[in-house]
C-alpha positions as CSV (number, residue, x, y, z in Angstrom):
1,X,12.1,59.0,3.4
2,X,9.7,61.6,2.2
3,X,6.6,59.1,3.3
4,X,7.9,58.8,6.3
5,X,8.3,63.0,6.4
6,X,5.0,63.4,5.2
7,X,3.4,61.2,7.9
8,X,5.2,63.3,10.9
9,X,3.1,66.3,10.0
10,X,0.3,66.3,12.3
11,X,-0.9,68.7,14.8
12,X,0.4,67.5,17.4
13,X,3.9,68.3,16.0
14,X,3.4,72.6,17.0
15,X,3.5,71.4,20.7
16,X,6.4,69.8,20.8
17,X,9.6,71.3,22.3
18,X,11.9,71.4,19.9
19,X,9.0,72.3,16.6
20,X,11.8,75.1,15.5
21,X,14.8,72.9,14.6
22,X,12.0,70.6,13.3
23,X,10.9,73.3,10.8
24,X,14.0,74.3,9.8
25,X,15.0,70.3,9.2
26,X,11.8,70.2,7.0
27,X,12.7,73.0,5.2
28,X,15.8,71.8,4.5
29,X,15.2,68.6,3.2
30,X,12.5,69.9,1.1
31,X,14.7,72.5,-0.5
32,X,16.7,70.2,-3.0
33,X,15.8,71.2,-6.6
34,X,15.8,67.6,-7.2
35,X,12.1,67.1,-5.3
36,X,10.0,65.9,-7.9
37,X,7.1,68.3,-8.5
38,X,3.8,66.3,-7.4
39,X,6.2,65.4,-3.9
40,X,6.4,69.2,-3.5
41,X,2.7,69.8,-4.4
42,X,1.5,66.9,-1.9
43,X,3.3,68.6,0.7
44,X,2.1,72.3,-0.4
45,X,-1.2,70.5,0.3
46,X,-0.5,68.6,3.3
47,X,0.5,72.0,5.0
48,X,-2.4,74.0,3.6
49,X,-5.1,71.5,5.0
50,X,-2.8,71.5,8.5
51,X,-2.6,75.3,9.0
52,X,-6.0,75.3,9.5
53,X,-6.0,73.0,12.5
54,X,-3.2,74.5,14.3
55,X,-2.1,78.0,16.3
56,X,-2.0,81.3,14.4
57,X,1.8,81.4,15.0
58,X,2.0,77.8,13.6
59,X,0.2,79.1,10.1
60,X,2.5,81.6,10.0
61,X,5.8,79.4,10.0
62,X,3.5,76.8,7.2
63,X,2.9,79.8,4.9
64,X,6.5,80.7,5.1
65,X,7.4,76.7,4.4
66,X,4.3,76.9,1.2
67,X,5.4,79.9,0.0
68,X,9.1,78.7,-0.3
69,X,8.2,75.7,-1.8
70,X,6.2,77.7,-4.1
71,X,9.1,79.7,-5.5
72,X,11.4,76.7,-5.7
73,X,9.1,74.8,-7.5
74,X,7.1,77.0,-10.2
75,X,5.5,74.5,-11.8
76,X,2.8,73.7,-9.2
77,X,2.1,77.5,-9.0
78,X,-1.7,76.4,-10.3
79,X,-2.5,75.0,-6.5
């Protein structure tokens, strides 16, 4: 499942219509305390080497995602 997460998050995905409810679905399923560490910190760093590529107002809504990943997960606080 989280593969096939990890492979939807391209560029392309902050023109699509419905990018909000995506967002909040990724947030969602990325929330459970039960995410292994390194699948959190691949993500952290999926996102960090996508916000460069996309809109300003897209880096916004990935440093809100990073930032809640980072608080859930403390132990990848190093990246």
């Amino acid at each position: 499942f989280y593969e096939k997460l990890y492979a939807l998050l391209v560029p392309s995905i902050f023109m699509a219509k419905h990018r909000a409810k995506f967002f909040e679905l990724l947030d969602s399923c990325l929330r459970s305390p039960l995410l292994p560490a390194y699948l959190a910190a691949a993500f952290v760093k999926k996102l960090s080497r996508l916000s460069i590529l996309v809109p300003p107002s897209g880096a916004l809504v990935i440093m809100a995602l990073i930032h809640n990943l980072l608080r859930r997960h403390p132990s990848i606080n190093c990246l």
